[in-house]
N, CA, C and O atoms as a GROMACS GRO file, in nm:
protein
  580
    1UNK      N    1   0.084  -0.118   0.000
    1UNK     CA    2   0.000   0.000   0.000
    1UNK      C    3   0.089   0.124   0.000
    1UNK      O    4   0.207   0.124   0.034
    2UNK      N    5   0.024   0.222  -0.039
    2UNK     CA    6   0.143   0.357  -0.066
    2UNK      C    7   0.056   0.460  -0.016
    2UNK      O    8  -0.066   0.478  -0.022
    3UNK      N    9   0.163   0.528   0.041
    3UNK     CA   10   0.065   0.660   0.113
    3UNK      C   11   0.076   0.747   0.088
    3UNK      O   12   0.196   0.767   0.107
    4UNK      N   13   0.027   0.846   0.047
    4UNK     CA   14   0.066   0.963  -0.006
    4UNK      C   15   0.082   1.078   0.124
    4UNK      O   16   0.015   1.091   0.226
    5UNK      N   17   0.187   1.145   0.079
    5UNK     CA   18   0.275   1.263   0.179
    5UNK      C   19   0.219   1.394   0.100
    5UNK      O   20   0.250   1.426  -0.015
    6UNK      N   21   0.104   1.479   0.209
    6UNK     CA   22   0.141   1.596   0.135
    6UNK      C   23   0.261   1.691   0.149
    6UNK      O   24   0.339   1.685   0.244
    7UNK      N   25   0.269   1.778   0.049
    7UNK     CA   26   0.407   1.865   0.006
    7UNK      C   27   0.348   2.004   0.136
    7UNK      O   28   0.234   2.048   0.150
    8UNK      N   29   0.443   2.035   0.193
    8UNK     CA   30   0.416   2.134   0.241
    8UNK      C   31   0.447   2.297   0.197
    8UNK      O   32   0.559   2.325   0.153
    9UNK      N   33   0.344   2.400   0.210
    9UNK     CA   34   0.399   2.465   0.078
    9UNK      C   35   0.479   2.612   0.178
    9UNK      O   36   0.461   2.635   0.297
   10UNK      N   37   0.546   2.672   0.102
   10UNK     CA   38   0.601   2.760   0.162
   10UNK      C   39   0.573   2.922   0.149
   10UNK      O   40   0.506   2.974   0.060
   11UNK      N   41   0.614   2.963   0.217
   11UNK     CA   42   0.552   3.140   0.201
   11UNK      C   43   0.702   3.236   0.147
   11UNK      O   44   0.815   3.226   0.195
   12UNK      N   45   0.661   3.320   0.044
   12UNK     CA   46   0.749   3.428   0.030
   12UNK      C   47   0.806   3.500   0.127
   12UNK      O   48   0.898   3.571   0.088
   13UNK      N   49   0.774   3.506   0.271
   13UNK     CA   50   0.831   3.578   0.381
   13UNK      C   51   0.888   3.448   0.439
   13UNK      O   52   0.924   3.474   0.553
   14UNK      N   53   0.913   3.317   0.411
   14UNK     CA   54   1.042   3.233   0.447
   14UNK      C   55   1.198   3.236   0.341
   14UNK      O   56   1.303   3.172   0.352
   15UNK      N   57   1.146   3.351   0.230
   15UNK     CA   58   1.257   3.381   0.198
   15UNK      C   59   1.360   3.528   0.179
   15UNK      O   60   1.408   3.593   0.086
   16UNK      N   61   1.359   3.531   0.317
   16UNK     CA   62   1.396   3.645   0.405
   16UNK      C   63   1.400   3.679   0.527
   16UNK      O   64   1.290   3.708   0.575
   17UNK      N   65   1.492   3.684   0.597
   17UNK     CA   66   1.492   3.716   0.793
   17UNK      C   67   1.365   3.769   0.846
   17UNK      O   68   1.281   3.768   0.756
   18UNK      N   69   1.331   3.801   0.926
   18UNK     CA   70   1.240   3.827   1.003
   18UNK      C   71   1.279   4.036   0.984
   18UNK      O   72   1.215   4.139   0.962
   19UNK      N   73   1.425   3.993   1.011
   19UNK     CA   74   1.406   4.161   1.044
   19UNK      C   75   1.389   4.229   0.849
   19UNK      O   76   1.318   4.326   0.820
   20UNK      N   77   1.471   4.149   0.747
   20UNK     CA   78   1.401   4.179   0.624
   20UNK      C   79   1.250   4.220   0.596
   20UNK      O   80   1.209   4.333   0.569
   21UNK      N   81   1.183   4.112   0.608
   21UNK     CA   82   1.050   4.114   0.646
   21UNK      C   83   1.019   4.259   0.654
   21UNK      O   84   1.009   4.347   0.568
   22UNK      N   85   1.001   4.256   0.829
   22UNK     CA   86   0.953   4.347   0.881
   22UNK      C   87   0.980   4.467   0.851
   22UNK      O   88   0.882   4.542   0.856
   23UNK      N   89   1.166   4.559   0.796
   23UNK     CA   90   1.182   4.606   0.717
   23UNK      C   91   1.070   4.659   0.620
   23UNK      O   92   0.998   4.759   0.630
   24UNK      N   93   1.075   4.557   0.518
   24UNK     CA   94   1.004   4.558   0.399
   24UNK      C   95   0.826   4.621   0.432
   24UNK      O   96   0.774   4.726   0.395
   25UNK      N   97   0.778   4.523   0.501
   25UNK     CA   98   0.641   4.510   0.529
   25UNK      C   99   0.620   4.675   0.603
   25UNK      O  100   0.497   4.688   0.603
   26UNK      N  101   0.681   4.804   0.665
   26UNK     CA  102   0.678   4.863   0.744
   26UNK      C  103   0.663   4.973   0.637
   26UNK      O  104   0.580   5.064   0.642
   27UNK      N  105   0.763   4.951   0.532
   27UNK     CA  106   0.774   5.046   0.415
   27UNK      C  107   0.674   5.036   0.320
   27UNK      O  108   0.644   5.135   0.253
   28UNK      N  109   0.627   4.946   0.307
   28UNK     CA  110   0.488   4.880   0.230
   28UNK      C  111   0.403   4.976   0.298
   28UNK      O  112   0.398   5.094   0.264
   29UNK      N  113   0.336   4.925   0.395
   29UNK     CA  114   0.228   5.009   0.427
   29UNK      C  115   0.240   5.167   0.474
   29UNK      O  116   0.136   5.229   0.498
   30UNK      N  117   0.360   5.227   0.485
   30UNK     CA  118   0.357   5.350   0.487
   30UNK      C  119   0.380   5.434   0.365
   30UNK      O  120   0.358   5.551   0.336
   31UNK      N  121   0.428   5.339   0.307
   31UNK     CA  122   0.455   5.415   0.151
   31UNK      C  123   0.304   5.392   0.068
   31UNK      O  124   0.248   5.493   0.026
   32UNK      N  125   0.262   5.306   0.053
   32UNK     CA  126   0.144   5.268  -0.041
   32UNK      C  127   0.025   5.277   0.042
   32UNK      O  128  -0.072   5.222  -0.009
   33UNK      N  129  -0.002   5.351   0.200
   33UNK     CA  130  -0.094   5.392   0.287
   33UNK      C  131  -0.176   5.289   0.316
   33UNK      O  132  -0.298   5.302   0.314
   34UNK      N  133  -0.094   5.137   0.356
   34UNK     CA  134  -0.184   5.003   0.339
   34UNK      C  135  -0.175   4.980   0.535
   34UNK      O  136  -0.077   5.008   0.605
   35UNK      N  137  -0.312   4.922   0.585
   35UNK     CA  138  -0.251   4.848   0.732
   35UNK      C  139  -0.185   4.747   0.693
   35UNK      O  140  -0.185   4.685   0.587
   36UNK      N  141  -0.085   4.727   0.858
   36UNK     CA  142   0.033   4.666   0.764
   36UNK      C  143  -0.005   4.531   0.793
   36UNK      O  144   0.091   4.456   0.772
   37UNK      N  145  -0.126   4.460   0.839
   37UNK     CA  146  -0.118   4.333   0.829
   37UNK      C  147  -0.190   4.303   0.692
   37UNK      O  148  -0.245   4.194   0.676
   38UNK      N  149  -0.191   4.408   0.585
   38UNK     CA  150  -0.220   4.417   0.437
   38UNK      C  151  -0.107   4.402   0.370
   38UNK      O  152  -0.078   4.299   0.310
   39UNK      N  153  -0.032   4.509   0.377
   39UNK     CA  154   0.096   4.499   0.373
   39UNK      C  155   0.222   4.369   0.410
   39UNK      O  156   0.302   4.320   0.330
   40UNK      N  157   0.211   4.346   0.513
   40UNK     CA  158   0.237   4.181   0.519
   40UNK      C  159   0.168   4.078   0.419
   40UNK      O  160   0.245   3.987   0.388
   41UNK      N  161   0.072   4.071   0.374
   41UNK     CA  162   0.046   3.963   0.296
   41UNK      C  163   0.107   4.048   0.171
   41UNK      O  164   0.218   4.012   0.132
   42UNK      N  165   0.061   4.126   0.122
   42UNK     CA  166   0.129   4.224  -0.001
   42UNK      C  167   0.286   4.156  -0.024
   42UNK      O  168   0.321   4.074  -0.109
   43UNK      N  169   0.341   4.200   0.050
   43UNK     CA  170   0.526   4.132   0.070
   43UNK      C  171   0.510   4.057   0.071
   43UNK      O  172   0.480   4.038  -0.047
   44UNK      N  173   0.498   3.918   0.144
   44UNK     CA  174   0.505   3.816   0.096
   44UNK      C  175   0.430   3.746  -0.029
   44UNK      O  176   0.443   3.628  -0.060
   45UNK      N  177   0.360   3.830  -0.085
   45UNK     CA  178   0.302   3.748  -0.220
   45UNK      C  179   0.393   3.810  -0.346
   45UNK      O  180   0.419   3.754  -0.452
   46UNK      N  181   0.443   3.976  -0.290
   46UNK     CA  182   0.589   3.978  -0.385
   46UNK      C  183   0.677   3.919  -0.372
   46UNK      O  184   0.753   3.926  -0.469
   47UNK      N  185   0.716   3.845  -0.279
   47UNK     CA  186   0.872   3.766  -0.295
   47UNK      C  187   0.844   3.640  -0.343
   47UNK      O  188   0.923   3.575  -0.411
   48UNK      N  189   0.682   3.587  -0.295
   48UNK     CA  190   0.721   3.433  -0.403
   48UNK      C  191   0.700   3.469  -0.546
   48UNK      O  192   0.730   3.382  -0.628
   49UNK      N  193   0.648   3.592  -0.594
   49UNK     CA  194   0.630   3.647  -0.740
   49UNK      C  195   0.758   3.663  -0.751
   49UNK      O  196   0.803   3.551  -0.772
   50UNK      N  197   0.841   3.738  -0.748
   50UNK     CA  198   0.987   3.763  -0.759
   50UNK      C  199   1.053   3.622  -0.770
   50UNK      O  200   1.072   3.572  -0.881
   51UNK      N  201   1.086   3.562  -0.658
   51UNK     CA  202   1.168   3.450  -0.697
   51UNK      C  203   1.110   3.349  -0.748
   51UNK      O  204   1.184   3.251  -0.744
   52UNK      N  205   0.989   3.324  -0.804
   52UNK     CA  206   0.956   3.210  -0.922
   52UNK      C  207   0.971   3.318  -1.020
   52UNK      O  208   0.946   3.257  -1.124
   53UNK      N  209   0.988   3.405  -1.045
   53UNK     CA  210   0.997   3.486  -1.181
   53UNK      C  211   1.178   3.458  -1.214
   53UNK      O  212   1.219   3.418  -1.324
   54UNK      N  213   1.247   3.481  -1.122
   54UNK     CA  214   1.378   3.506  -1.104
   54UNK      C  215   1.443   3.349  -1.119
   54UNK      O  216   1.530   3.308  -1.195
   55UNK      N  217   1.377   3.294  -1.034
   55UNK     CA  218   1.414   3.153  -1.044
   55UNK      C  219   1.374   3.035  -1.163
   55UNK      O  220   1.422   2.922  -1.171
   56UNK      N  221   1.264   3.099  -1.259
   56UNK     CA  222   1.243   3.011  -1.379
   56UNK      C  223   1.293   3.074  -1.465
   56UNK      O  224   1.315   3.009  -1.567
   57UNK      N  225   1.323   3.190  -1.467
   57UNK     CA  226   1.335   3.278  -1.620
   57UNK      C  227   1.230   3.352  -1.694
   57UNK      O  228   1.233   3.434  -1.785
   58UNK      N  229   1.128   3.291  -1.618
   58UNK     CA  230   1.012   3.348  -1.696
   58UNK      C  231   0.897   3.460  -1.679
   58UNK      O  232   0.778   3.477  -1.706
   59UNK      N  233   1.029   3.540  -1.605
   59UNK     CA  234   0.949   3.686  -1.585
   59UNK      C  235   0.886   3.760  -1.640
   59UNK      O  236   0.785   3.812  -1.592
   60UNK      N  237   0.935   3.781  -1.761
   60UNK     CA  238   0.881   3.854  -1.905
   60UNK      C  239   0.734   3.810  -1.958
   60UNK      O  240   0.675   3.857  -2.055
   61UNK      N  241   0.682   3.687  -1.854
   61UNK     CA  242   0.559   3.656  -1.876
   61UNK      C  243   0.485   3.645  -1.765
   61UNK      O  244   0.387   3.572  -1.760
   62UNK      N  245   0.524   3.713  -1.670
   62UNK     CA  246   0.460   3.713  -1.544
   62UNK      C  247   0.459   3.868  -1.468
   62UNK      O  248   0.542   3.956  -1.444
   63UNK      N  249   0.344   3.850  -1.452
   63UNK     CA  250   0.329   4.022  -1.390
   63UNK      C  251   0.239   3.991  -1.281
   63UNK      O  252   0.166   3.893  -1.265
   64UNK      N  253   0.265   4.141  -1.176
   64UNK     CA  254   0.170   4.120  -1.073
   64UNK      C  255   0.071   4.153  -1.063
   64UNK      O  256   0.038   4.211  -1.167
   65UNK      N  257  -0.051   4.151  -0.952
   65UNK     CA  258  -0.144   4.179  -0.993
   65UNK      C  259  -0.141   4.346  -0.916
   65UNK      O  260  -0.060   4.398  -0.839
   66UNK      N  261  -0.277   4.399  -0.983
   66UNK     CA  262  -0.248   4.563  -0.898
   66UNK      C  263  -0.240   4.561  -0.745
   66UNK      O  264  -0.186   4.646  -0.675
   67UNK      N  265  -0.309   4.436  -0.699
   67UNK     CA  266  -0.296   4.472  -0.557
   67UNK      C  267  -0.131   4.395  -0.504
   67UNK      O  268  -0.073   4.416  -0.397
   68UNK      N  269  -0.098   4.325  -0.592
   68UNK     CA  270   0.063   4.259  -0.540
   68UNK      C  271   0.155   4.413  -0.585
   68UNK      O  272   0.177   4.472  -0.480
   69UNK      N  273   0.164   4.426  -0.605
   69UNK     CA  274   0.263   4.551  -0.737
   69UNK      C  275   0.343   4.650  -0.627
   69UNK      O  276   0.466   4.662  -0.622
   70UNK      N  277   0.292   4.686  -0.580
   70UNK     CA  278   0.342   4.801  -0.400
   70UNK      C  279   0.439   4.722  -0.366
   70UNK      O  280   0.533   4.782  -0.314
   71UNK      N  281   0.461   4.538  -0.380
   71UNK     CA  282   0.516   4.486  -0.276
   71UNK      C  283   0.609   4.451  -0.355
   71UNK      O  284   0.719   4.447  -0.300
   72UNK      N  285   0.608   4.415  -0.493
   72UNK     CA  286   0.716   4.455  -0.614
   72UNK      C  287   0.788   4.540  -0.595
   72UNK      O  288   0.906   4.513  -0.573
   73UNK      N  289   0.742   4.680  -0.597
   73UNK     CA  290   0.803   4.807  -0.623
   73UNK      C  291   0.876   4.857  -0.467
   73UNK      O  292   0.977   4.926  -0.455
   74UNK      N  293   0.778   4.791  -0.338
   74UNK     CA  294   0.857   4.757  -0.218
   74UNK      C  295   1.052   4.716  -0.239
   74UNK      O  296   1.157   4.778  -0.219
   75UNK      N  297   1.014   4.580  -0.287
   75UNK     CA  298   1.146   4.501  -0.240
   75UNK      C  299   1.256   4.601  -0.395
   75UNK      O  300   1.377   4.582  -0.392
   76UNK      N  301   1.201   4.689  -0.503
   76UNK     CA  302   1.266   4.692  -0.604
   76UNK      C  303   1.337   4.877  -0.489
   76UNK      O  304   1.435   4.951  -0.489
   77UNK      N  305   1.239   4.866  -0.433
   77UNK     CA  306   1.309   5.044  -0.389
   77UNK      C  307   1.387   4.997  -0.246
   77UNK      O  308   1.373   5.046  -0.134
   78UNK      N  309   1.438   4.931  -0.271
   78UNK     CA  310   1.555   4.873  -0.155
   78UNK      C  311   1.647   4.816  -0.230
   78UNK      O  312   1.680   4.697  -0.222
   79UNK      N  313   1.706   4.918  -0.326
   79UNK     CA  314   1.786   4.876  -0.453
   79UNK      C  315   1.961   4.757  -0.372
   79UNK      O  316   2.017   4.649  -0.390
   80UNK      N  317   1.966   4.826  -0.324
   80UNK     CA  318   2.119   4.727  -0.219
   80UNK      C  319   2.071   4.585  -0.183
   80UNK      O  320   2.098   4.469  -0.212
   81UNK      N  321   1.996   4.644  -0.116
   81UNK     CA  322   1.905   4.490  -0.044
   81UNK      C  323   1.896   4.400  -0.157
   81UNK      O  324   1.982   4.312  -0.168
   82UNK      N  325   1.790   4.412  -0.254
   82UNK     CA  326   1.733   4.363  -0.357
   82UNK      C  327   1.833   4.313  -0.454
   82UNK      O  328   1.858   4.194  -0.469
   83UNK      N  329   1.884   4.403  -0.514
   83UNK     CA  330   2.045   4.329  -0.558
   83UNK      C  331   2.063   4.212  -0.548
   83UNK      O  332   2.052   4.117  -0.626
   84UNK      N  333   2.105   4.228  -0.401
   84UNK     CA  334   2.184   4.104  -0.300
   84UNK      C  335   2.109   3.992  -0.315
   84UNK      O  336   2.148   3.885  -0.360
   85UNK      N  337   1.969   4.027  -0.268
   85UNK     CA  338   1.877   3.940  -0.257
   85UNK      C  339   1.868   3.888  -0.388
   85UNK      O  340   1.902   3.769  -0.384
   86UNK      N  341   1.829   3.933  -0.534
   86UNK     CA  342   1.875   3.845  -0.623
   86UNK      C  343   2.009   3.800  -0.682
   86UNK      O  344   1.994   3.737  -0.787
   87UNK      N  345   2.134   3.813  -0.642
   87UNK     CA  346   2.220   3.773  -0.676
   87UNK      C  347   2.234   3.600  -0.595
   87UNK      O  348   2.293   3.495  -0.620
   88UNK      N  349   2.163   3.640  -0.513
   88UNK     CA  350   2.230   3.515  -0.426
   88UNK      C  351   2.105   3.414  -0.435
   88UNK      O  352   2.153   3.308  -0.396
   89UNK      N  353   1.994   3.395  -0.459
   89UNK     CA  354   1.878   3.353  -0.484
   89UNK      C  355   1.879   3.290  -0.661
   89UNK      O  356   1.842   3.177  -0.696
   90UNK      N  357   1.924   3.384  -0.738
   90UNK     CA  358   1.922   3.375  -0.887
   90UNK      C  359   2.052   3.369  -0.963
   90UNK      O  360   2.067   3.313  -1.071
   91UNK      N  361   2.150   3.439  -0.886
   91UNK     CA  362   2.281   3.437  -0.970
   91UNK      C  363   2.253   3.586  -1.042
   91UNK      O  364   2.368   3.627  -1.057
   92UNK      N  365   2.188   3.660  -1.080
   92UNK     CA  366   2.183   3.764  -1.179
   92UNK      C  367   2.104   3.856  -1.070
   92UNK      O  368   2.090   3.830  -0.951
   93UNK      N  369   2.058   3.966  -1.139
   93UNK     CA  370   2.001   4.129  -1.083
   93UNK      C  371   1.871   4.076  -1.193
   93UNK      O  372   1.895   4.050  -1.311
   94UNK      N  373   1.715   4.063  -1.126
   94UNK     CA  374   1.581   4.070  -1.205
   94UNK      C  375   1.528   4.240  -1.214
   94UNK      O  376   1.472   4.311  -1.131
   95UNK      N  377   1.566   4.258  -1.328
   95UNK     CA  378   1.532   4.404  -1.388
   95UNK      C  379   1.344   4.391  -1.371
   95UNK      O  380   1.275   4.299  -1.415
   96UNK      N  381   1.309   4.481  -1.315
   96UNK     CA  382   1.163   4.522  -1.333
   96UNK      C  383   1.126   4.588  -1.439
   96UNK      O  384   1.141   4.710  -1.445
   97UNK      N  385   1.081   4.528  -1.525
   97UNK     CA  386   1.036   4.624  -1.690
   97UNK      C  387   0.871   4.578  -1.638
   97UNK      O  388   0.796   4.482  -1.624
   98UNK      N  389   0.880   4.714  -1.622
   98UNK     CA  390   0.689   4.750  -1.685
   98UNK      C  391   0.656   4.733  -1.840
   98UNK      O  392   0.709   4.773  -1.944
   99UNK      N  393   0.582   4.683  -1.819
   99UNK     CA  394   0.499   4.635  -2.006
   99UNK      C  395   0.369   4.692  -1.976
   99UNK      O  396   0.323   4.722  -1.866
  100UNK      N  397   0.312   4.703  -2.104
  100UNK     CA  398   0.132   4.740  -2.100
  100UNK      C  399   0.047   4.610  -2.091
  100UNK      O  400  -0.055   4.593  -2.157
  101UNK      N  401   0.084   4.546  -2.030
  101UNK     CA  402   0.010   4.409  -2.014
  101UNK      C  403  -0.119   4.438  -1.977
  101UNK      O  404  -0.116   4.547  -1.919
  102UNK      N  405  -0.251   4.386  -1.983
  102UNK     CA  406  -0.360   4.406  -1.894
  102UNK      C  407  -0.340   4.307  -1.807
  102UNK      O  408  -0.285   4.199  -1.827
  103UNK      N  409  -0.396   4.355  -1.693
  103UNK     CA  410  -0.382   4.230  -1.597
  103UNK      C  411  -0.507   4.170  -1.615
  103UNK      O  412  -0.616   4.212  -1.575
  104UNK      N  413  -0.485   4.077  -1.674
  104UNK     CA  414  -0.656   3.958  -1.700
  104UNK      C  415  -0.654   3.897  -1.611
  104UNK      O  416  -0.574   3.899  -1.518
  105UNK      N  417  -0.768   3.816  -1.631
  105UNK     CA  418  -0.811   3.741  -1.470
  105UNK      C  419  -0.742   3.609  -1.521
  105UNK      O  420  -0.704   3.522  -1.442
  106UNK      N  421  -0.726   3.597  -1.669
  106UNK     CA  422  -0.603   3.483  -1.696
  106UNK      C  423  -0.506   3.491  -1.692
  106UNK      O  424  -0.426   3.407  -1.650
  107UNK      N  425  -0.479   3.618  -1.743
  107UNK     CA  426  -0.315   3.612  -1.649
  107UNK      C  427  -0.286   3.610  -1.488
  107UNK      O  428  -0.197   3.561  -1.419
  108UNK      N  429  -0.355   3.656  -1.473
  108UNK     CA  430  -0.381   3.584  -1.298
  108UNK      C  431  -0.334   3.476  -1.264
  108UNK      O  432  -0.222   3.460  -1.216
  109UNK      N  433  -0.416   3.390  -1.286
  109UNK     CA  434  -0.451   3.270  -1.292
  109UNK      C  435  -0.350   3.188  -1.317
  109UNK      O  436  -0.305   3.103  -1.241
  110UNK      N  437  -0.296   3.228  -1.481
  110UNK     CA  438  -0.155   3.165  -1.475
  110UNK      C  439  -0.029   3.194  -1.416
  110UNK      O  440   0.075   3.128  -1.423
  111UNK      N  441  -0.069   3.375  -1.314
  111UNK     CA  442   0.105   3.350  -1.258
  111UNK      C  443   0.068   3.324  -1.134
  111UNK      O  444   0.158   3.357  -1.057
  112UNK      N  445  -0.087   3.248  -1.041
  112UNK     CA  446  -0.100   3.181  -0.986
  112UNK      C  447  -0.083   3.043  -0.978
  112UNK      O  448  -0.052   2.991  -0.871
  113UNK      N  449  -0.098   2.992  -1.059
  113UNK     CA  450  -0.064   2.797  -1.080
  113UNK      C  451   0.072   2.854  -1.085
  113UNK      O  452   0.109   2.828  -0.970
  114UNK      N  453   0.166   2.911  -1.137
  114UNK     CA  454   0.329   2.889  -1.128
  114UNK      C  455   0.356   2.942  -1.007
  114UNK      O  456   0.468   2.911  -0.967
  115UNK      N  457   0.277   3.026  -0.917
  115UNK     CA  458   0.380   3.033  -0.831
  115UNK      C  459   0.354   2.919  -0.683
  115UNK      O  460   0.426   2.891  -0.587
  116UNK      N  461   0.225   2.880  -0.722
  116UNK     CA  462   0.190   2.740  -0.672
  116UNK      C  463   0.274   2.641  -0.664
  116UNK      O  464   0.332   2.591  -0.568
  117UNK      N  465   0.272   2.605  -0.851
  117UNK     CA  466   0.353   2.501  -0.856
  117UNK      C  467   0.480   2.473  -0.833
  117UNK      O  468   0.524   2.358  -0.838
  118UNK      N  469   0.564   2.593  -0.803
  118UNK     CA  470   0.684   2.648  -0.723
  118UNK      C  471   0.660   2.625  -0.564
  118UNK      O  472   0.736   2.676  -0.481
  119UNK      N  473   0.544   2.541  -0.529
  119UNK     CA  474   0.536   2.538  -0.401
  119UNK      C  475   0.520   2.636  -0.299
  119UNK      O  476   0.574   2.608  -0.192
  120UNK      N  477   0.453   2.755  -0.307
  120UNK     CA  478   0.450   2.865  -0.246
  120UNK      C  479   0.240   2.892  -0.209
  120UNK      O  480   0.139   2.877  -0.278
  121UNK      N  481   0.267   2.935  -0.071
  121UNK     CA  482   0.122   2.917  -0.043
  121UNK      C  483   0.106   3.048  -0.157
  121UNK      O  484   0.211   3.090  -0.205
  122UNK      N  485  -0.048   3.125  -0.210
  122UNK     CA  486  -0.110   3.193  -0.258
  122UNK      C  487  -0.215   3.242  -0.184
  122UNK      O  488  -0.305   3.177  -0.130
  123UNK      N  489  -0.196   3.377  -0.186
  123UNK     CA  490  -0.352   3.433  -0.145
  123UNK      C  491  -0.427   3.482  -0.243
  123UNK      O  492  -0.418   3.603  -0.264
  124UNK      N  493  -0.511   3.408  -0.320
  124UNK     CA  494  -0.593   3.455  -0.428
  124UNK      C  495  -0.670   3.608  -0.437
  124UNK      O  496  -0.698   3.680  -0.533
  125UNK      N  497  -0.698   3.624  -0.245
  125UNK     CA  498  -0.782   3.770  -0.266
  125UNK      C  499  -0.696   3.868  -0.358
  125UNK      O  500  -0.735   3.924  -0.460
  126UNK      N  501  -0.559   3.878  -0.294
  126UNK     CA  502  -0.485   3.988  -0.355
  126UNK      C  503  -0.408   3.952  -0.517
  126UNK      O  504  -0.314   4.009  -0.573
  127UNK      N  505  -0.478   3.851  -0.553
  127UNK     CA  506  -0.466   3.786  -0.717
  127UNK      C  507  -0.580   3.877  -0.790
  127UNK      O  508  -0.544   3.947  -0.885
  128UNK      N  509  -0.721   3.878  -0.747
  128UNK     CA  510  -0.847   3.860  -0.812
  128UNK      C  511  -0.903   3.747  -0.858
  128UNK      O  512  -0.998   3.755  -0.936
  129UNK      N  513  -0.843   3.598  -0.807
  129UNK     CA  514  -0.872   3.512  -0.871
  129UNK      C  515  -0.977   3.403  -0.790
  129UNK      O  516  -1.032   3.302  -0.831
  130UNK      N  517  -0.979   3.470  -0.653
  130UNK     CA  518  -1.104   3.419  -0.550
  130UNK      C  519  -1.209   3.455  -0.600
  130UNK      O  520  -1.234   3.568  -0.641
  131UNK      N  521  -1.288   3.349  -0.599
  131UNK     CA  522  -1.402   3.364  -0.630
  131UNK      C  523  -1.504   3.481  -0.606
  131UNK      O  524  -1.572   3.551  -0.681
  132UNK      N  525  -1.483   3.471  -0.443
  132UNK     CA  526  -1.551   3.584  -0.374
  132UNK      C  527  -1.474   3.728  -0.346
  132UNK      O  528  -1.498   3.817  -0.265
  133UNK      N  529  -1.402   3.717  -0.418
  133UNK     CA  530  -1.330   3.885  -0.443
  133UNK      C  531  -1.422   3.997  -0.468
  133UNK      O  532  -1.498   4.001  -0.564
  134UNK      N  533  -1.411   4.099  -0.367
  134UNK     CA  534  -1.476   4.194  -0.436
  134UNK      C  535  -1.361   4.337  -0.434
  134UNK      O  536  -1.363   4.431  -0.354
  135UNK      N  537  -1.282   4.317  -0.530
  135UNK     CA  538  -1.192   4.437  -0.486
  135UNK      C  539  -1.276   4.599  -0.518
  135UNK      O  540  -1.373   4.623  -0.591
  136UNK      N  541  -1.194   4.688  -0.430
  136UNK     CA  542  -1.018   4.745  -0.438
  136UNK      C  543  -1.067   4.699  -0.345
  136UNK      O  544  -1.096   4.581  -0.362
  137UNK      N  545  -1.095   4.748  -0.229
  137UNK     CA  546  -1.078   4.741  -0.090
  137UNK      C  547  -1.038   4.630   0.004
  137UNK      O  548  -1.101   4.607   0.107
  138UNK      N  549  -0.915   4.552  -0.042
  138UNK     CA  550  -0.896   4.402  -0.007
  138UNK      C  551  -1.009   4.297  -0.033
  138UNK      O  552  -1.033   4.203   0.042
  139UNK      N  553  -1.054   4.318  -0.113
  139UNK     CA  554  -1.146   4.188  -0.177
  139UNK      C  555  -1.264   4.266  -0.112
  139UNK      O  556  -1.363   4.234  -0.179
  140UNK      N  557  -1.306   4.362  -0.003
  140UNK     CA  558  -1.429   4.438   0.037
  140UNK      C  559  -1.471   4.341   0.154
  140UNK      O  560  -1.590   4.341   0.186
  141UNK      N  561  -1.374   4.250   0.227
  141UNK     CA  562  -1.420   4.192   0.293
  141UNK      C  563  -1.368   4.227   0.415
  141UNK      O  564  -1.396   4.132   0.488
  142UNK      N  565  -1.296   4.326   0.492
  142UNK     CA  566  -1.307   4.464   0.564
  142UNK      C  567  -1.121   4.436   0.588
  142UNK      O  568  -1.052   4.364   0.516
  143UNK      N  569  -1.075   4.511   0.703
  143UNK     CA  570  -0.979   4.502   0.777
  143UNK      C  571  -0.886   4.425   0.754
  143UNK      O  572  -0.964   4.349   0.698
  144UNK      N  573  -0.780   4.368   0.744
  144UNK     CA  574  -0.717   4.247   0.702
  144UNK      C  575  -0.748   4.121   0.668
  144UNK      O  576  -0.688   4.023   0.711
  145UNK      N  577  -0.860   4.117   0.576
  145UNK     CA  578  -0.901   4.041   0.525
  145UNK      C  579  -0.801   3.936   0.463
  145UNK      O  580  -0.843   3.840   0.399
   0.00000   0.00000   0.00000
């Protein structure tokens, strides 16, 4: 008989110290006027976007969504940090090029299954890809939703 083991999945804020983190997450919500236990999920749904982008190559087809993007432009305006952080994660520096992409609810979708399948938990509210989303206002489902 064979048993199956589930995979346990990991969070974008296990790839970074605590005091990184908090760092990051502090500048998030004072810069982009978010509470910061918004801001905390924000950051961590940019770093597993970042390093499955960084770590497959396939950034140029992956964008964030408007409500991830603060936590992009977070870890990108900590130019030293960030560097580092991709040199040693990727081997190279992941250039942020803005494109006119629309953010579709399929492109969503697909840079949700990759950053899944990279093993990384997902919070769909701040995707648009929950069902019961009602954005802007964190899906409209109040306070740190």
């Amino acid at each position: 008989m064979t048993t199956a083991v589930a995979s346990e999945t990991r969070t974008g804020r296990s790839l970074v110290t605590d005091t990184e983190f908090d760092t990051l997450a502090a500048f998030c919500a004072d810069e982009y006027g978010l509470e910061r236990c918004v801001a905390e999920r924000v950051v961590d749904q940019a770093l597993a976007l970042v390093f499955v982008m960084g770590s497959t190559g396939e950034g140029a087809a992956m964008a964030p969504s408007e409500l991830v993007d603060p936590g992009w432009h977070t870890l990108i305006l900590h130019t030293s940090w960030y560097a580092d952080w991709c040199e040693r994660n990727f081997g190279y520096f992941l250039h942020h090029q803005p494109n006119s992409k629309v953010r579709t609810r399929g492109l969503m979708v697909d840079v949700v299954d990759k950053i899944k399948s990279a093993g990384f938990e997902v919070d769909e509210r701040l995707w648009g890809t929950a069902a019961e989303c009602n954005a802007p206002a964190c899906c409209g489902d109040g306070p740190c939703c």
